[in-house]
C-alpha positions in Angstrom: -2.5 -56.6 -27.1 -1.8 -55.5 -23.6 1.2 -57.7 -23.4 2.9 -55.7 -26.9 1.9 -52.3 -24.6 3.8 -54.0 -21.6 6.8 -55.0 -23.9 7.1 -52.0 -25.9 7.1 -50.0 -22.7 10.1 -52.1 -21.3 12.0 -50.3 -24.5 11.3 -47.3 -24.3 13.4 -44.0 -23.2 13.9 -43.4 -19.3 13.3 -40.0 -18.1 15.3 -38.7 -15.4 13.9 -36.6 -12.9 16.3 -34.1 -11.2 16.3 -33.7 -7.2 14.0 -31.1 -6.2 16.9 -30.3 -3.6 19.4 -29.0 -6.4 16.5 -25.9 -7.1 15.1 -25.3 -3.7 16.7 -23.9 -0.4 15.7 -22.4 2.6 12.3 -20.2 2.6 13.4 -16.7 2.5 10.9 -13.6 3.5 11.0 -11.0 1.1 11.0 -7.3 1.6 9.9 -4.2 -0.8 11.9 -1.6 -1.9 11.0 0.2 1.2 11.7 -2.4 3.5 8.4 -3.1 4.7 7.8 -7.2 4.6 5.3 -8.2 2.0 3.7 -10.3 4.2 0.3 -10.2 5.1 0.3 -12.3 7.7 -3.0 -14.4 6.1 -1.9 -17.4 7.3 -2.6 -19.6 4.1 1.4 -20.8 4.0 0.5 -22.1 7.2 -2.4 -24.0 6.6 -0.5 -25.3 3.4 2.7 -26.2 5.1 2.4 -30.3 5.6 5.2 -30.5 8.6 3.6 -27.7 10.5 6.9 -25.7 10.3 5.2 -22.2 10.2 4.0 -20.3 12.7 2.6 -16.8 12.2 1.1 -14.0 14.9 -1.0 -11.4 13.2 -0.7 -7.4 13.7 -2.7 -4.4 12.5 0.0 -2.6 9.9 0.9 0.8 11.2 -1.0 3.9 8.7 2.3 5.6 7.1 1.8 7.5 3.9 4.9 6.5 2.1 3.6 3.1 2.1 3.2 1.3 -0.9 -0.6 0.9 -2.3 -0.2 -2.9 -2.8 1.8 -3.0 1.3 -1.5 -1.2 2.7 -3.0 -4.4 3.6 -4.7 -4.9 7.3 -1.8 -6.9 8.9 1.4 -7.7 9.3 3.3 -10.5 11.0 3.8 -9.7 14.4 5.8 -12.5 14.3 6.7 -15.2 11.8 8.6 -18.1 13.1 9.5 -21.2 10.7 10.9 -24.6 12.5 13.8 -25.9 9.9 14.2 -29.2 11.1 10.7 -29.5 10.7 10.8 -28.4 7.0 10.0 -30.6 4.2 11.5 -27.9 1.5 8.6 -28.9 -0.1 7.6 -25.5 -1.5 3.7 -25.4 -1.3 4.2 -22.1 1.3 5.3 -20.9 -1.4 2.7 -21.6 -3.7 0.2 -20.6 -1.3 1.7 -17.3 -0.6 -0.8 -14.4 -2.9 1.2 -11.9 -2.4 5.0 -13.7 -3.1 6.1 -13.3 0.2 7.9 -16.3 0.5 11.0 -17.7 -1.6 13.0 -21.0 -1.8 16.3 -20.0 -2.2 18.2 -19.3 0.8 21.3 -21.2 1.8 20.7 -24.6 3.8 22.8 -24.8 7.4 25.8 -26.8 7.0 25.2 -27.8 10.7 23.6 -26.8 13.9 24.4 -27.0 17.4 21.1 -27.3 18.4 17.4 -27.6 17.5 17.0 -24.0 18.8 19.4 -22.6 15.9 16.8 -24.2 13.5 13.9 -22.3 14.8 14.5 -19.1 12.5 12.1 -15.5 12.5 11.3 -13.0 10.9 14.7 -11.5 10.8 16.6 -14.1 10.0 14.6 -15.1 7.3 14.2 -11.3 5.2 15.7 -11.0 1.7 17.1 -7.3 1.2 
């Protein structure tokens, strides 16, 4: 019997898988409408991150009263600071982010002069 499940499986239709590269990118930071960060510097895309690419520095958020209801969290990123040529691009930041802070889809460096032009903030990393 288990040599018919062994045979039959040597027919059977091959599934091809495509390169997670061809949907992912760079992590991007996104911004609200107001251009306040939507991070909440809660650290849980660091914990997640497997390469240890993320680092994150907490601050209290400044009281405004045109903030946003769901942007009056405690804290913001001080400063967030992501290593990419330590980054897997394996997206579980993203995952981990609650409040969709993060995104995969910024453009990936052709080339770099150096391992400092890797090291990107919070800056360089906003969507608008």
């Amino acid at each position: 019997m288990a040599i018919l499940k062994s045979i039959g499986r040597l027919f059977r239709r091959r599934v091809s898988l495509e390169p997670a590269m061809s949907v992912l990118g760079r992590p991007r930071l996104t911004v609200h409408d107001t251009g306040q960060m939507r991070c909440t510097a809660c650290s849980l895309c660091v914990g997640a991150c497997p390469s240890h690419c993320i680092q994150i520095t907490a601050a209290p958020r400044p009281i405004d009263s045109n903030t946003e209801p769901a942007l009056s969290g405690d804290r913001m990123p001080e400063t967030f600071e992501l290593d990419l040529s330590r980054c897997v691009l394996c997206g579980l930041c993203v995952e981990a982010c609650p409040v969709d802070a993060l995104h995969l889809d910024g453009d990936l460096p052709a080339y770099a002069t150096g391992r400092d032009h890797l090291r990107l903030d919070a800056n360089v990393l906003k969507i608008l």
